[in-house]
VOVO-702870 format. One line per 5 residues: number of its first residue (from 1); their letters; for each residue x, y, z of C-alpha. Coordinates in nm, 4 decimals. Layout:
REM VOVO-702870
NUM = A = X Y Z | ...
END
This chain:
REM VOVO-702870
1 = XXXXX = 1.7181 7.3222 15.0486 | 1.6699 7.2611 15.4227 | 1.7859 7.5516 15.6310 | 2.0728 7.3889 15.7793 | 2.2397 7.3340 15.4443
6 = XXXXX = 2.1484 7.7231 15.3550 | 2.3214 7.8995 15.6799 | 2.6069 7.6500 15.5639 | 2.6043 7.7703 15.1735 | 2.5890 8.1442 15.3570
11 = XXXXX = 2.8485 8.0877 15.5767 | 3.0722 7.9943 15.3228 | 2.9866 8.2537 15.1130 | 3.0462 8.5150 15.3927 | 3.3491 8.3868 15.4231
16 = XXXXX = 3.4889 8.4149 15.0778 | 3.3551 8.7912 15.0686 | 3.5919 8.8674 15.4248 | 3.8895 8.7352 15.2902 | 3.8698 8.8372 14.9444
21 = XXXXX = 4.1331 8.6244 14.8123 | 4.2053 8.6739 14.4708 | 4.2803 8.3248 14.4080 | 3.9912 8.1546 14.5610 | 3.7675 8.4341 14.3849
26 = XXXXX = 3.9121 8.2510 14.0558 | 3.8806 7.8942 14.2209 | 3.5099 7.9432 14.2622 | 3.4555 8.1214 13.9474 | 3.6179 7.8694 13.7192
31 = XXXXX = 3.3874 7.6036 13.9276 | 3.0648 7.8077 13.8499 | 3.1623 7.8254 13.4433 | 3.2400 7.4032 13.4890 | 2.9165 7.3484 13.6527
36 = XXXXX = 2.7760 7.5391 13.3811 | 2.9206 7.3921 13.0668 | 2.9561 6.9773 13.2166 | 2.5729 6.9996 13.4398 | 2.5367 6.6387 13.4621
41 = XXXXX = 2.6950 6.3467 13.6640 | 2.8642 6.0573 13.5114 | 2.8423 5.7261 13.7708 | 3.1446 5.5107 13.7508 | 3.0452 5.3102 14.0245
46 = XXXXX = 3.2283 5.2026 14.3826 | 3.5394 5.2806 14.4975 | 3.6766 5.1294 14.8198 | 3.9611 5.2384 15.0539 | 4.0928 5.1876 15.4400
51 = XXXXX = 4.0335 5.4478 15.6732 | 4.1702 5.4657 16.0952 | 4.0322 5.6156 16.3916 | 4.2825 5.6632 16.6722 | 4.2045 5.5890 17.0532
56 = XXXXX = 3.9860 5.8537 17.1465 | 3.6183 5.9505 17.1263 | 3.6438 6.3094 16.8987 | 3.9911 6.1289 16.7306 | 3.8502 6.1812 16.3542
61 = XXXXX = 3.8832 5.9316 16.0559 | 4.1760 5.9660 15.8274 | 4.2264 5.7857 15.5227 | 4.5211 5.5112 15.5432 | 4.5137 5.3823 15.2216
66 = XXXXX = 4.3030 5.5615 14.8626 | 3.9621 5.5107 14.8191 | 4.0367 5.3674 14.4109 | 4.0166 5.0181 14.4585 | 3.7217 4.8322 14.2489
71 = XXXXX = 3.6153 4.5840 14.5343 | 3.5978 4.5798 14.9285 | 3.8503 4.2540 14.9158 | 4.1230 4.4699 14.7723 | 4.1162 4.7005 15.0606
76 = XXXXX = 4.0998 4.4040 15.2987 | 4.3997 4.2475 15.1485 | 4.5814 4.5803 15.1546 | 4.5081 4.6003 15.5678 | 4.6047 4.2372 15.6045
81 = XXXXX = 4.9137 4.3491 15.4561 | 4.9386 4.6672 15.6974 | 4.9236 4.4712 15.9753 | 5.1389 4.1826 15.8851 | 5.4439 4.4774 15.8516
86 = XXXXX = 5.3233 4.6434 16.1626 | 5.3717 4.2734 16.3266 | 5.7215 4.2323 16.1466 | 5.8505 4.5611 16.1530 | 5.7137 4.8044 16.4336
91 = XXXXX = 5.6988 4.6183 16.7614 | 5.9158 4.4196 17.0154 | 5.6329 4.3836 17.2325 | 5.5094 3.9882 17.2109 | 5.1929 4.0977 17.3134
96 = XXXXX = 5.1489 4.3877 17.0641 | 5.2500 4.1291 16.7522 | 5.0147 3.8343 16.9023 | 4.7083 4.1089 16.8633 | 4.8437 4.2298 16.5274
101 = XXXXX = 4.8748 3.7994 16.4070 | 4.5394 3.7211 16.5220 | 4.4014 4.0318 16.3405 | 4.5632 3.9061 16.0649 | 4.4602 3.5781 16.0318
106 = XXXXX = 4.0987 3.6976 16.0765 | 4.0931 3.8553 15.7746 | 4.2751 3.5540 15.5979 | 3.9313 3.3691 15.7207 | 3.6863 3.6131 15.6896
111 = XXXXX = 3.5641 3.9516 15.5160 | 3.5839 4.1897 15.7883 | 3.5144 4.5319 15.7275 | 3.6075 4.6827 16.0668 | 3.8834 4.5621 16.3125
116 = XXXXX = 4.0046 4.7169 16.6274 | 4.3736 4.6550 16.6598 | 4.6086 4.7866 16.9686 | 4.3777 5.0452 17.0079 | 4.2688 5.1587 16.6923
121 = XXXXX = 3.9749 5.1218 16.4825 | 4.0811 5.0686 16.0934 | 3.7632 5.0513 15.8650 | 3.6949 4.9563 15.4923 | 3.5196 5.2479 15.3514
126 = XXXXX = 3.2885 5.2851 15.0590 | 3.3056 5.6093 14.7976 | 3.1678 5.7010 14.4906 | 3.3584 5.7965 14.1592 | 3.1960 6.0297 13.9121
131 = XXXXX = 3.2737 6.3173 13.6490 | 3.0998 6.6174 13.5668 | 3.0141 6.5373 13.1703 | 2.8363 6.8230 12.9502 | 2.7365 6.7989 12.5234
136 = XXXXX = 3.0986 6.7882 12.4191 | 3.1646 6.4942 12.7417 | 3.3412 6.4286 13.0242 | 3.5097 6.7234 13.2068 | 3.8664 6.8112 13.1180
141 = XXXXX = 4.1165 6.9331 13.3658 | 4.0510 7.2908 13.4759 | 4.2619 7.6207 13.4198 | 4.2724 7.6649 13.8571 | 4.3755 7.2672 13.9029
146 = XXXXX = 4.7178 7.2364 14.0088 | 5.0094 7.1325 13.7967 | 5.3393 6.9760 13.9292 | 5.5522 7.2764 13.9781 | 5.8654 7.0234 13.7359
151 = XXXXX = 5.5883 6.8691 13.4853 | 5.9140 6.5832 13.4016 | 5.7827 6.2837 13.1787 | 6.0481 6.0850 13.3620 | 5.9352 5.7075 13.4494
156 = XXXXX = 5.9152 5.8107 13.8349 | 5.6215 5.9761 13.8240 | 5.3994 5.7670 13.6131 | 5.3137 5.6231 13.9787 | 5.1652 5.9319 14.1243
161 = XXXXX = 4.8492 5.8498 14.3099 | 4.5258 6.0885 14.4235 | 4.6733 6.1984 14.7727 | 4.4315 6.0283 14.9886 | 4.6124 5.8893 15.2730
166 = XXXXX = 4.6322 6.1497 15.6119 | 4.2861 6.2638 15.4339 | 4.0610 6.3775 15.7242 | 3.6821 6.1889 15.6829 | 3.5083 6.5164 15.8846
171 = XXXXX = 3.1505 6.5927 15.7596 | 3.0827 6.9902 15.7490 | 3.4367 7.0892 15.6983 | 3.4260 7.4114 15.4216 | 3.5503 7.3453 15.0971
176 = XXXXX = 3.4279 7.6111 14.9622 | 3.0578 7.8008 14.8072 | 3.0658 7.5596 14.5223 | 3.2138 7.2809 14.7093 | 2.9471 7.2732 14.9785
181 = XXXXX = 2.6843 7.3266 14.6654 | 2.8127 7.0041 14.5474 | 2.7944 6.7949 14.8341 | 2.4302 6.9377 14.8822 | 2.3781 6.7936 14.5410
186 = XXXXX = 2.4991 6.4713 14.6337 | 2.3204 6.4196 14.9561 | 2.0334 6.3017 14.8041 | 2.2067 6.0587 14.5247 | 2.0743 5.7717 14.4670
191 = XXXXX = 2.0628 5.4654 14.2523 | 1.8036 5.4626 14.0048 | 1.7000 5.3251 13.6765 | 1.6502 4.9248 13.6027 | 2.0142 4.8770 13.4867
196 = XXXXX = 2.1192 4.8489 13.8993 | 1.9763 4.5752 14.0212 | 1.7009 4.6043 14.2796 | 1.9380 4.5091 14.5908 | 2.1520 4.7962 14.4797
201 = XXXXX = 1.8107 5.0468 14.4603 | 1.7372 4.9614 14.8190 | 2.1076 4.9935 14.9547 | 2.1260 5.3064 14.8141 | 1.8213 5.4774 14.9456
206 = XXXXX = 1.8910 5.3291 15.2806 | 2.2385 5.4786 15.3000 | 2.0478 5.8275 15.2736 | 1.9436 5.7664 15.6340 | 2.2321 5.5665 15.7783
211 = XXXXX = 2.4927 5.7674 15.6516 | 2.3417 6.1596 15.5320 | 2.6294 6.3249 15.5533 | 2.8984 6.3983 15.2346 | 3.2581 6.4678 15.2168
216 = XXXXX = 3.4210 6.5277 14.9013 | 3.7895 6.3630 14.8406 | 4.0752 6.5436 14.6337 | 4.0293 6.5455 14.3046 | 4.2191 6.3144 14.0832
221 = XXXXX = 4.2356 6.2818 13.7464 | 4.2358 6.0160 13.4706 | 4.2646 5.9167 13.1122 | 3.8726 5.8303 12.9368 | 3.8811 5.6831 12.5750
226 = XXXXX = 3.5213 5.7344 12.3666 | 3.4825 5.3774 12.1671 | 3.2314 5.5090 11.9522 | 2.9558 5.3706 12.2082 | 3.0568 5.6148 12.5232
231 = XXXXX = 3.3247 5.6679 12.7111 | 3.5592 5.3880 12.9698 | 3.8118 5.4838 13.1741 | 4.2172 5.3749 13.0691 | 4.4291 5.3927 13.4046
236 = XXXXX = 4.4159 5.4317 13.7516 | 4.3225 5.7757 13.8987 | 4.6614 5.9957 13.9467 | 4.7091 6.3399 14.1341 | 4.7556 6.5733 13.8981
241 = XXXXX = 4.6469 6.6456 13.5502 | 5.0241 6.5895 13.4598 | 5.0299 6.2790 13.5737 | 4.7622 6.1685 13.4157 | 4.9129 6.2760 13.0629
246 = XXXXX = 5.1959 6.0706 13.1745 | 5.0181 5.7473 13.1752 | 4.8344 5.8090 12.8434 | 5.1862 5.8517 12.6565 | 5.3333 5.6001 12.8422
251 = XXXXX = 5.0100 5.3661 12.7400 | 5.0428 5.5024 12.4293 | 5.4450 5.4135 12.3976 | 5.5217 5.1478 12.6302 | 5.1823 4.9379 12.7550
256 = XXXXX = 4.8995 4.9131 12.5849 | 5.1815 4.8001 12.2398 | 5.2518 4.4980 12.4922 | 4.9351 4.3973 12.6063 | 4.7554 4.4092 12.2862
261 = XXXXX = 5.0622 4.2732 12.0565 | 5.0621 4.5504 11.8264 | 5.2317 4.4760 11.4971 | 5.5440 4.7457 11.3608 | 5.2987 4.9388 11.1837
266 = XXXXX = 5.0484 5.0277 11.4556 | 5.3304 5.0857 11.7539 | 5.5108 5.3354 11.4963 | 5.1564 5.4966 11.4735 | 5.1153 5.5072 11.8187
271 = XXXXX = 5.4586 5.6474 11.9045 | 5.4082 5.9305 11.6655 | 5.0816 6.0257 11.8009 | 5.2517 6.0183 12.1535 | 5.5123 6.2372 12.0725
276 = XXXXX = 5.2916 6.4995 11.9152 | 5.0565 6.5107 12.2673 | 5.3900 6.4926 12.4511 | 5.5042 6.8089 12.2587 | 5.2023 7.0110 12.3121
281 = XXXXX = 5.3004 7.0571 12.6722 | 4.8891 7.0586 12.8523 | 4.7141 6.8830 12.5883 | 4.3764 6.6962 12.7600 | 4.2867 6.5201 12.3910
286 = XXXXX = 4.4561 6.3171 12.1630 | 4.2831 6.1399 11.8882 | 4.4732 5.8038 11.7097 | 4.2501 5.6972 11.4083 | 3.9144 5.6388 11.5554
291 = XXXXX = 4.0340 5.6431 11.9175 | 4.0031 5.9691 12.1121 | 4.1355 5.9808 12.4146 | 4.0674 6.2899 12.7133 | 4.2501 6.4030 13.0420
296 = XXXXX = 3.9330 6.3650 13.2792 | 3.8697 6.5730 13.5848 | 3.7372 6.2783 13.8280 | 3.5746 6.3226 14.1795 | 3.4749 6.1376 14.4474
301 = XXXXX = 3.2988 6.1471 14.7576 | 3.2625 5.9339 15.1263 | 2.9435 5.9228 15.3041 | 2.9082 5.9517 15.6789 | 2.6648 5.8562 15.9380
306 = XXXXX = 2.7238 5.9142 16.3721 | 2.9692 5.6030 16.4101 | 3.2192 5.7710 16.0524 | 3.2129 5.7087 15.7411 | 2.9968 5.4400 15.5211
311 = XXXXX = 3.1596 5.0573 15.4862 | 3.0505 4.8488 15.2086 | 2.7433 4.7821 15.1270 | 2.5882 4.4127 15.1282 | 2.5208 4.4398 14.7388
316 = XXXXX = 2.8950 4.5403 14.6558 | 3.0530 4.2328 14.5038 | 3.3560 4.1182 14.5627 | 3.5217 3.8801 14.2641 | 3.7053 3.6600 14.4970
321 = XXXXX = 3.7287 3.5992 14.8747 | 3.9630 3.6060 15.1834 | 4.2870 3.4490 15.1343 | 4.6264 3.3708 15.3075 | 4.9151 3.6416 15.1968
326 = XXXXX = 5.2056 3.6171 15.4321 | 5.4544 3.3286 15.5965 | 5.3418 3.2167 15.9166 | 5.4895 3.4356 16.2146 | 5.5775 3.3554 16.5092
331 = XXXXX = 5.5378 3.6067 16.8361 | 5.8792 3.6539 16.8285 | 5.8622 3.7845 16.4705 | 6.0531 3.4871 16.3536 | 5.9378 3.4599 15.9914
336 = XXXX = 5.8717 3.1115 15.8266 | 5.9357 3.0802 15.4762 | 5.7834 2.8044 15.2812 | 5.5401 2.6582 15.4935
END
């Protein structure tokens, strides 16, 4: 540990002693048991999102859009789409929408991972997902990790996401002892083993130096099925451990009996299983059969180097390319449908 990181770990820790809060005494505590019992990192690979810098040299990096999507593309389609809005919706100014059009049709050319538009810089960023995993697997949700304060299994919420977006990027900030522990961990991570490919190896170890510094995201939280080989993810990452048992029943009930054409006998298995988890209020396992499903604590983190945080990396694929979205426009904002 260089002594940087350890005035930072003692700092924190000083800290926590002066304001001996009884609930961040518990916080760090249940984090030192998890650390404990799940001591080993689970890799899920790249996550993408779209961050924005405001005019202004010390203006910091928030998070526009959540860093959960699979490929850079997806975030550059979601910031064509920003800007085509802005364009439509947010100006009267000619001059305003002709920068916000040619912005757009940029990125329905090429793959552009940073813009500057009307002032601002907006920026595809790169993050890691992982999961603490122990003997018994992946983290569960812990005891200290928020619930919604009306835990309703009404449609509406199924569509929580991690709350990412106003998320400041800001290396250094204190999370917390075991927090800053973490992203001491993590500042060294790198690729390793021959299953990444050797462009992957290098990208990784050169990100080290071009972009050293960690921040951790909020924590979401997901459903994880073991298929008798390991253990995949089911479902997009939501905010609360709540929401994620939301989309597992509604999987479960609703979903997963349409996409895989399940016959009477297997959705009436299905539906009884989900109403037993539903019942049990916090349940973070449900096994069907064969299939056992968990509630999984995920977490994710951003590098950052001097210029913010990290943008894709040459060896992150994307599955398709650039593409046009939206009716032509004129300056005017006189939309043109069907052309």
């Amino acid at each position: 540990m260089d002594d940087d990181w350890k005035r930072q770990l003692d700092r924190l820790h000083e800290g926590l002693v002066r304001r001996d809060d009884p609930a961040e005494w518990v916080t760090e505590a249940d984090a030192v048991r998890a650390s404990r019992r799940y001591p080993h990192l689970m890799l899920r690979g790249p996550v993408f999102g779209l961050a924005a810098q405001d005019p202004g040299p010390s203006a910091p990096w928030r998070l526009v859009r959540s860093v959960t999507s699979g490929t850079p593309q997806e975030v550059r389609d979601g910031l064509n789409s920003l800007l085509w809005f802005r364009a439509r919706d947010d100006t009267d100014n000619p001059a305003e929408r002709r920068e916000l059009l040619a912005a757009v049709a940029l990125l329905e050319r090429e793959p552009v991972d940073e813009l500057t538009v009307l002032g601002g810089r907006y920026r595809v960023v790169r993050g890691e997902e992982f999961a603490r995993v122990g003997e018994s697997g992946p983290e569960p949700p812990r005891p200290t990790d928020p619930e919604p304060a009306d835990p309703s299994w009404e449609e509406h919420r199924r569509d929580a996401p991690v709350p990412d977006p106003g998320f400041a990027l800001t290396p250094g900030r204190e999370d917390g002892l075991m927090a800053g522990a973490m992203k001491l961990a993590l500042r060294d991570l790198v690729y390793t083993g021959a299953h990444f490919p050797k462009e992957m190896r290098a990208d990784s170890t050169r990100a080290l130096t071009s972009h050293p510094e960690v921040v951790l995201l909020p924590v979401g939280f997901g459903v994880v099925e073991h298929d008798g080989r390991g253990w995949r993810p089911r479902g997009a990452l939501r905010a609360s451990p709540h929401d994620a048992r939301q989309q597992l029943f509604g999987g479960l009930t609703e979903s997963w009996p349409l996409l895989y054409g399940f016959d009477d006998r297997e959705r009436a298995r299905y539906a009884r299983a989900a109403a037993e988890f539903r019942a049990a209020g916090r349940a973070d396992e449900l096994r069907v059969d064969d299939e056992l499903f968990r509630i999984c604590r995920v977490e994710r983190m951003v590098r950052c180097g001097p210029d913010g945080p990290e943008p894709p990396r040459p060896s992150d694929a994307d599955h398709y390319g650039p593409t046009k979205m939206h009716p032509r426009m004129d300056e005017d904002g006189t939309v043109h449908h069907g052309e």
